[in-house]
N, C-alpha and C positions, 0 to 999 in steps of 0.2 A: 534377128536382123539388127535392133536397135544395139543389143550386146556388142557387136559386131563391131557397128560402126561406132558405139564411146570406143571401143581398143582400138579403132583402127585413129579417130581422130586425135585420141589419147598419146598416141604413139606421134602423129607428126607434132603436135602441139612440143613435144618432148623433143623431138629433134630441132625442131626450131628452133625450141633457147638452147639446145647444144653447141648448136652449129652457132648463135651470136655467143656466144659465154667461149666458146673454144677460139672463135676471133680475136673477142676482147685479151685473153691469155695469151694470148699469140704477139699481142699489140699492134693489129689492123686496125682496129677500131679501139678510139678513147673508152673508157668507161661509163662515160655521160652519151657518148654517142649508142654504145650501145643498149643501158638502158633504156633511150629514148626509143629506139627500136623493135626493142622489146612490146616498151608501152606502146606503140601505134600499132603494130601488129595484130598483137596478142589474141587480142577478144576478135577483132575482124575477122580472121584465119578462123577462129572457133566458130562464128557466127555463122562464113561462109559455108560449110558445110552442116547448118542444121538440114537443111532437103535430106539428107541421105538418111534422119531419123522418119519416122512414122508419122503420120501426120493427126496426130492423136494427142488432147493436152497431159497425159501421163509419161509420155515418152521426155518427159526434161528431169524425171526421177534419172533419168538414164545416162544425160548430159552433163545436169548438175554436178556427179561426182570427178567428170573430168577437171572442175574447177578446181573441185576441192581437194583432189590429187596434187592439183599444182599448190594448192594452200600448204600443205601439208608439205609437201617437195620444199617449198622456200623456207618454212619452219627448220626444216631439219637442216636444212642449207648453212641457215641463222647460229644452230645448237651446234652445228659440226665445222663451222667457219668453212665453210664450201666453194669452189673457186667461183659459183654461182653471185657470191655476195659481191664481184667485183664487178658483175654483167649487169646488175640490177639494181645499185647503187650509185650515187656519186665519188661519197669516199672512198668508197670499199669499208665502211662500219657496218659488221652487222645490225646495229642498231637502228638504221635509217632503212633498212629492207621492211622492221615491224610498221614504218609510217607509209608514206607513198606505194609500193611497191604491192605489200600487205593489204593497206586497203582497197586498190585495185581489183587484186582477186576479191576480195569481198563483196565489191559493188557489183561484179559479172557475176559471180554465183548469187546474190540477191536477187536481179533482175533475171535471171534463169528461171529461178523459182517461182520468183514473185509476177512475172510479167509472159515470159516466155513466148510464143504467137499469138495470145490475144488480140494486141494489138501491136502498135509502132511504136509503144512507149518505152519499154524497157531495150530494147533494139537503139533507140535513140540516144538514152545513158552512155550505152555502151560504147556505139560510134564515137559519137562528139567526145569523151572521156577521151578515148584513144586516137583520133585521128588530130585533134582538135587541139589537146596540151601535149601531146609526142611534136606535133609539128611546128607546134608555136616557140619548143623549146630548141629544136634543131636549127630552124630558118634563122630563131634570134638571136642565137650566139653567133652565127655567119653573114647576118646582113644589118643586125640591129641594133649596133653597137653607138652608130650615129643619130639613131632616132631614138632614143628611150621616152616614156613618157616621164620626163621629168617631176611637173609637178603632183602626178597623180598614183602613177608605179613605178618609181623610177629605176628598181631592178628591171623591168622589160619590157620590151618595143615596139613601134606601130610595127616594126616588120614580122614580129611574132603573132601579134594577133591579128594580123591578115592572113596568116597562112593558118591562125587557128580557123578563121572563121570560112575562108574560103576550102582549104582541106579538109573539115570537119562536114562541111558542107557539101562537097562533093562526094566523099568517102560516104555518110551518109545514104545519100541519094544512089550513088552506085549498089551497095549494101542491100537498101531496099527492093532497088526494083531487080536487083540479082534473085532475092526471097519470093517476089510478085512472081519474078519468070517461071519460079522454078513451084509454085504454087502454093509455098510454103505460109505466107502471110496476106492478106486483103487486105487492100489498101479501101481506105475511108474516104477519100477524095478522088478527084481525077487526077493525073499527073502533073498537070500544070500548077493547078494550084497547092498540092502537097507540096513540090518540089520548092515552091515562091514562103511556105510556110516552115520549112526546114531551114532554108537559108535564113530567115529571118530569127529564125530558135536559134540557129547556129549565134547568127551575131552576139546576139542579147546572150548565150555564154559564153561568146569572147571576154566580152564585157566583166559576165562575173569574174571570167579566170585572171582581172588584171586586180580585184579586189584582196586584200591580204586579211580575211577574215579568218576562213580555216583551209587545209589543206586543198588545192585545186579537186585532187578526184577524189572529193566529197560536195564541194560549192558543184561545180560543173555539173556532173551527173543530177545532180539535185536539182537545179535549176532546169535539165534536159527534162524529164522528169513531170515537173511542174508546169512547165510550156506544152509539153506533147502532151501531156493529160487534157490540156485546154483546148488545147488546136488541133491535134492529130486523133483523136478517138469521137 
């Protein structure tokens, strides 16, 4: 069964960035657009179907290599200039796929391993990573052009980090109680107050993701991470 369902989820995860990479070539979608796409999606879509694995903590031996498929996929993508590198990049330089792009699958296959149903910790990286900096970066080139934070980040904008925190924060919360429904995860709190404690992790990595220390999806996740270990376990 679990075989089963890594090929079967293996297979749309694959169709997925077909179907934005053949867009982007197509030129329906920017290149920036569809990356961003990418990254909101990516891990949610994987996430959503962990129920269909076993409900057993060795079944993410089984998962995990979905990730790493993809890992390996973007590598060769990189080695062979694949038309992959224009869907998942902003330039289209291979070289910018080993940073953002790269460490992303990283951080989902880490939290697979590392975290997987225990609790809501690693689940929460994952979310806010993806719903969080995918939408902060699409909303802000279309509406936050006149708001930048000037004196603080003035590459980007209250209107991006509303939709990080409020998208991050819904996405999240949908996320979760999709897993709760379907029996997949135990929730640590009652609804009300989990949902009041997401929202507020979500904020505080808006926050990080406007600081220019290291790459967003490593500050962020990390910082998710760090909060749900405190508050959500």
């Amino acid at each position: 069964q679990d075989l089963g369902t890594s090929i079967f989820v293996l297979s749309l995860s694959l169709t997925f960035v077909k179907s934005i990479t053949y867009l982007a070539k197509r030129g329906f979608m920017e290149p920036r657009d569809s990356r961003k796409a990418i990254h909101t999606l990516s891990a949610p879509i994987y996430i959503t179907f962990w129920p269909l694995f076993s409900h057993v903590p060795e079944v993410k031996y089984f998962a995990a290599p979905i990730i790493l498929f993809s890992i390996i996929n973007l590598l060769l993508a990189v080695r062979e200039k694949g038309e992959l590198i224009n869907a998942v990049s902003r330039s289209g330089e291979a070289s910018e796929v080993l940073k953002g792009p790269l460490i992303y699958m990283l951080v989902v296959f880490a939290c697979t391993l590392g975290y997987w149903t225990k609790n809501l910790v690693g689940i929460m990286a994952m979310t806010v990573m993806s719903f969080g900096d995918g939408l902060a970066d699409i909303v802000g080139r279309r509406m936050g052009k006149t708001n930048k934070w000037l004196f603080f980040s003035p590459e980007k904008s209250v209107a991006g980090s509303l939709a990080f925190w409020v998208g991050s924060s819904l996405g999240s919360i949908a996320i979760i109680v999709w897993l709760h429904f379907m029996g997949t995860v135990v929730l640590p709190l009652d609804m009300a107050t989990l949902a009041a404690r997401i929202v507020l992790i979500c904020f505080t990595c808006a926050v990080v993701e406007l600081l220019p220390i290291i790459d967003d999806n490593l500050s962020v996740p990390f910082a998710a991470v760090v909060l749900s270990s405190l508050f959500l376990v």
